[in-house]
N, C-alpha and C positions, 0 to 999 in steps of 0.2 A: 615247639612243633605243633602243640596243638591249639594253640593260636593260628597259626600259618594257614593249617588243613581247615579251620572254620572259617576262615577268610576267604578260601580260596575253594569251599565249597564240596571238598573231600580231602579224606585220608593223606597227611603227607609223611610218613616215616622216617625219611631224613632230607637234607639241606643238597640242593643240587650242586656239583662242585662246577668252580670256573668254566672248564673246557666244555663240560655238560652245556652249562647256559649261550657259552658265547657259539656250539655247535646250531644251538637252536634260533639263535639269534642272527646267524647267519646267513641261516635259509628261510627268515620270518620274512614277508614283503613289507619294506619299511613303511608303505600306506597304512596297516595295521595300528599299530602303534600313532603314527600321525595323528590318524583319524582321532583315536583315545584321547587324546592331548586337546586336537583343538574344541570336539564335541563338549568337552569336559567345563573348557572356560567358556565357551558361547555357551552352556547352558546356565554359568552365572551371569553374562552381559542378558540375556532372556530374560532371569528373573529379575531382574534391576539391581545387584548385586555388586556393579561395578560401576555406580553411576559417581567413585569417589574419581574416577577415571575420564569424567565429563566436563569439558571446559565451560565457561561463561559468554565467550563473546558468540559464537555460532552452536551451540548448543550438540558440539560433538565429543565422539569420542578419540580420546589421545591412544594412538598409536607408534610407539618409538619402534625404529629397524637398526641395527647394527648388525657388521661382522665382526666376525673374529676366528682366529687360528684354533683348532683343535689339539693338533700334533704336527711335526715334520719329523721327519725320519727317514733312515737309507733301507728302511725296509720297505717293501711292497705294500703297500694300501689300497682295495680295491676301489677301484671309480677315480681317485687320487689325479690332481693334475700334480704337473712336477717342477722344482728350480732348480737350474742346474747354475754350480756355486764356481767363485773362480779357480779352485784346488781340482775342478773335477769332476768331484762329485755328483751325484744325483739325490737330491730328497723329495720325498713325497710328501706332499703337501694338505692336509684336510683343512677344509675352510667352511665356514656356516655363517648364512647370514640367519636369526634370528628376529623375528615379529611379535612383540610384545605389546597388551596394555598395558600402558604407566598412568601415575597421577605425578603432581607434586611433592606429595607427601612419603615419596620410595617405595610407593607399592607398583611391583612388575608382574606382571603374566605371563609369560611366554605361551604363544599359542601356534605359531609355522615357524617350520624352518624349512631352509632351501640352502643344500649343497653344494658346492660348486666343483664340479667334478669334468673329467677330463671322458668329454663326448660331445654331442654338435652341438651344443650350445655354447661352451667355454672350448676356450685354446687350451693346449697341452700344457704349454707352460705357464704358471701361476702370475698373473699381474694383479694385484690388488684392486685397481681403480675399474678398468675393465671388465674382472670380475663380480664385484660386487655392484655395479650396476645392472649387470646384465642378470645378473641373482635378485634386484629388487625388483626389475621389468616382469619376472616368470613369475616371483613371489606376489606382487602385487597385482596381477591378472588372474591367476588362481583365487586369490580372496574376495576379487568384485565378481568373481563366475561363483562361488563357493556362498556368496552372502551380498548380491546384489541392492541393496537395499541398507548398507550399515552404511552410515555418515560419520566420516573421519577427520582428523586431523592427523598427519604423518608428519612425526618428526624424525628428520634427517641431517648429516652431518654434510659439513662443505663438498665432500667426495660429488653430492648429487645437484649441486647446484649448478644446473643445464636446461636446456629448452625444454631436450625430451621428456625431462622428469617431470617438469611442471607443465606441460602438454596432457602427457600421459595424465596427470592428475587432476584437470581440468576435465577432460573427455570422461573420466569418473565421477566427476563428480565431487571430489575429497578436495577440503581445504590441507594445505601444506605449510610448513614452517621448516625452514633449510638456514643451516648456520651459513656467516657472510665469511669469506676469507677476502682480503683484500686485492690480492694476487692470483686468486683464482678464474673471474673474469675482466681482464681489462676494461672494455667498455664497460661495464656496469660501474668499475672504481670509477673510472672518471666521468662518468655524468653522475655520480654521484656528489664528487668532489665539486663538481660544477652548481648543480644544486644547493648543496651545504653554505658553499660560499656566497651564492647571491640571495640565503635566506628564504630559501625554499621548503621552508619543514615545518611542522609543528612542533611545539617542546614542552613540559614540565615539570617540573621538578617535587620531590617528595621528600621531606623532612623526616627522620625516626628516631626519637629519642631513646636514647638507653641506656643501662645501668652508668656505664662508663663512660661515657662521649654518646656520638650520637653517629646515624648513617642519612648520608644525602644519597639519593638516586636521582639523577637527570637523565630524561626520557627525550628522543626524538626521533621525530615518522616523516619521511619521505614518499610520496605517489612515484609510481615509474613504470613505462611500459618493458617489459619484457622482452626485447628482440636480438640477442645476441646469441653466435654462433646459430645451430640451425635455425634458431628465429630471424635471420636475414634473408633465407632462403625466399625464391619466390614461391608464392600460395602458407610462405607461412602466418599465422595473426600471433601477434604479439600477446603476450602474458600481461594483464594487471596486474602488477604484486605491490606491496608495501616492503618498503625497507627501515624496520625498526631496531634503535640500538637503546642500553640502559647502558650509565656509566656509575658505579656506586660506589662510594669513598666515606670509609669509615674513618671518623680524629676521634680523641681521645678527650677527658675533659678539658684539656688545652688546647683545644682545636688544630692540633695535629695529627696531619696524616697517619693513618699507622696501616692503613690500605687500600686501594686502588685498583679495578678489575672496569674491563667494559664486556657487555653481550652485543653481539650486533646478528642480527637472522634477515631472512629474506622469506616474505611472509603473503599467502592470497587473502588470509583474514582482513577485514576494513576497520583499520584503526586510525578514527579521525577526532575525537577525543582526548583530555588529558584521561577519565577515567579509563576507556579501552584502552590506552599505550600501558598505564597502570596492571591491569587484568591480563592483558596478553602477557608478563612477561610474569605474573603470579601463578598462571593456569598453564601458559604453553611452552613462553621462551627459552625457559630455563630447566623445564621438565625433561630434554632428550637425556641427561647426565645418568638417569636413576636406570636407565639401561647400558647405557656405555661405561659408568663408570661402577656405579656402584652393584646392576645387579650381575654383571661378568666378573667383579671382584668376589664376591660374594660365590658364585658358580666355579671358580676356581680356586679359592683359599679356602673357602668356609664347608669341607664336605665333601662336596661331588667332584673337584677334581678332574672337569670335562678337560682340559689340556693331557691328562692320560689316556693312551690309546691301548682302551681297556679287548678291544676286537676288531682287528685288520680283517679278516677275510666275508666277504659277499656282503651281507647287509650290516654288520657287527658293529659296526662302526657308527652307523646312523641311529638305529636303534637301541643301543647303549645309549646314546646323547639324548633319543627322546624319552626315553624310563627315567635319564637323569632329569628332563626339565619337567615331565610330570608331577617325579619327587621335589622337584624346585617350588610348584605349584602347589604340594602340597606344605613346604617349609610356609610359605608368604601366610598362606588362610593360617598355620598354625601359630604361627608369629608376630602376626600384625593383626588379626581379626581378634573377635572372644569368642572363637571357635573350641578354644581347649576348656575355658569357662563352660560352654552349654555340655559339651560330653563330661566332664565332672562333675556337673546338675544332674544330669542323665542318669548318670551310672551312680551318684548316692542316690537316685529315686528306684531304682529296683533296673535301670536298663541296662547296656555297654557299650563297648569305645567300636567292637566291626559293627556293629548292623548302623550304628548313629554316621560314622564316616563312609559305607555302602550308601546312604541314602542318600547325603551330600554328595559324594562325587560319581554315585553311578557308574564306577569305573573297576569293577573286576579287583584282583588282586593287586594289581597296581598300586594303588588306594594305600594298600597296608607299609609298604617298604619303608618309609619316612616313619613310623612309629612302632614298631616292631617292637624295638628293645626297649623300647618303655613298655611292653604288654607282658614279657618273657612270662610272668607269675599269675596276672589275671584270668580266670574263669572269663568264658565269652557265648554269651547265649545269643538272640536275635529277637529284636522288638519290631515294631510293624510302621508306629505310626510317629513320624518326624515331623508335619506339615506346621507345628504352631513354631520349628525353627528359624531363627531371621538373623544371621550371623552381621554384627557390623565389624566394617575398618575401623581400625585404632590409628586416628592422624593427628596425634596431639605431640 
């Protein structure tokens, strides 16, 4: 407890229960907290802190979006759209679409989220595809009005691969990278396939020896204009994109298969190159995963838990999720940086763990939650001066 009350800048006597916090939580304006979150990581992308987040071909920075389900349940959820099941039923539905920095190397950020909730914007009832477009249209206008000026890559999954998405990100400014589904636009497969077959591409190929066999990668890049679905329209102009795929097949020392994967994205990046086709798929292709896959795994097995709906009523709900991706943020610096190296320098040189992690994240009590119970025992005084700190990524 007295770790907690120097952290948090007075006297705490005891530990607020549940209904205490999620009472407060309720009525907190979830801009609050938001703010915390994203201020927090654009103060590392400022100091150049994230530049392991910075691809090679256009000199931006990687931003991956996904959604995903928080909770469903036949209880009331405020804000909540709903599905109604074929039994009957009714459940309420929480959904988030999250905006993170990633690199290749698994490091994520989260820095917005955008809700999707049952008012003018979204339908009552939950449709996923529907939803989360119209969640990345609000999400990603808020961020060019919020930071006019950041130069992007946004990676996206087949969901958004449409005119307006790649319109909208043209009119920004932001280069994009959207996974290819085959089926998902007709016309693009077949003048694809029409391409492909009269030899219309660029290609090649990349040899990797290793312990046990070896990996081939073969690379090919297609030019195409962009005009399908609302790009037909009249007054609309077609999109430049590249359509880049990697096919990678690992044999063994008998040069047999032992596996076989292809990427295929659809990309504004200009990849006309064997080394860019190379680069884009080291830097950007293959980067959307470290949010979709591993850091929502990670968000829900390892800890936090967000698919428990830890506060149904007024803001509870949103606000739980962002103290959780806060603490998420601060797992990643404690995890993957030598962040906990420089506070254990610190604190054998006469310093400690709140005034060194106050300085870094500049973020209130918030700050302390992810380390807590590693402090229970330690004395915690406050030191002043942190500036010769320079925390790096660990991407080995």
């Amino acid at each position: 407890m007295d770790n907690i009350g120097s952290l948090c800048g007075s006297p705490a006597p005891a530990v607020a229960r549940g209904e205490t916090i999620n009472y407060y939580l309720a009525g907190l304006a979830e801009h609050w907290l938001a703010d915390v979150l994203e201020h927090t990581v654009f103060n590392l992308l400022k100091a150049k802190r994230l530049e392991v987040c910075r691809e090679r071909l256009a000199d931006t920075i990687l931003v991956a979006a996904d959604g995903t389900g928080l909770t469903s349940t036949t209880r009331p959820i405020a804000h909540s759209t709903t599905r109604h099941h074929g039994d009957g039923t009714l459940a309420y539905h929480a959904y988030v679409l999250l905006l993170s920095f990633v690199s290749p190397h698994g490091i994520i950020l989260p820095f917005m989220r955008e809700f999707v909730e049952n008012g003018d914007d979204y339908e009552p009832e939950f449709q996923k595809q529907d939803c989360e477009l119209k969640a990345q249209t609000k999400a990603f206008a808020l961020l060019k009005k919020n930071h006019p000026m950041l130069r992007l890559t946004v990676l996206l999954d087949a969901l958004s691969l449409n005119y307006d998405m790649m319109d909208m990100f043209r009119h920004y400014g932001w280069h994009f990278c959207i996974s290819h589904a085959e089926d998902k636009v007709p016309g693009l497969r077949d003048q694809l396939a029409k391409k492909l077959a009269a030899g219309e591409f660029r290609t090649t190929v990349q040899e990797i020896p290793g312990k046990n066999g070896k990996t081939i990668q073969t690379y090919r890049a297609v030019d195409i204009k962009y005009a399908f679905g609302k790009g037909r329209e009249p007054g609309a102009i077609a999109v430049p994109v590249t359509y880049v795929e990697m096919k990678r097949v690992i044999l063994d020392d008998n040069n047999q298969e032992v596996e076989s994967k292809k990427y295929s994205r659809v990309t504004s990046h200009v990849i006309k190159t064997p080394n860019q086709m190379v680069t884009f798929f080291e830097d950007i292709g293959c980067t959307r995963w470290v949010e979709e896959n591993q850091g929502f795994n990670e968000m829900k097995n390892l800890g936090l838990n967000i698919e428990h709906a830890y506060g149904t009523k007024g803001e509870a709900l949103k606000n739980h999720f962002t103290l959780q991706m806060i603490a998420f943020c601060i797992m990643q610096l404690a995890g993957k940086t030598n962040l906990i190296e420089l506070v254990a320098r610190d604190v054998n040189g006469g310093g400690n763990v709140s005034g060194s992690l106050r300085i870094i994240f500049k973020s209130l009590a918030a700050t302390a939650r992810a380390f807590l119970n590693n402090l229970k025992n330690q004395a915690l005084r406050l030191l002043e001066d942190y500036s010769s700190w320079r925390i790096r990524w660990l991407t080995g």
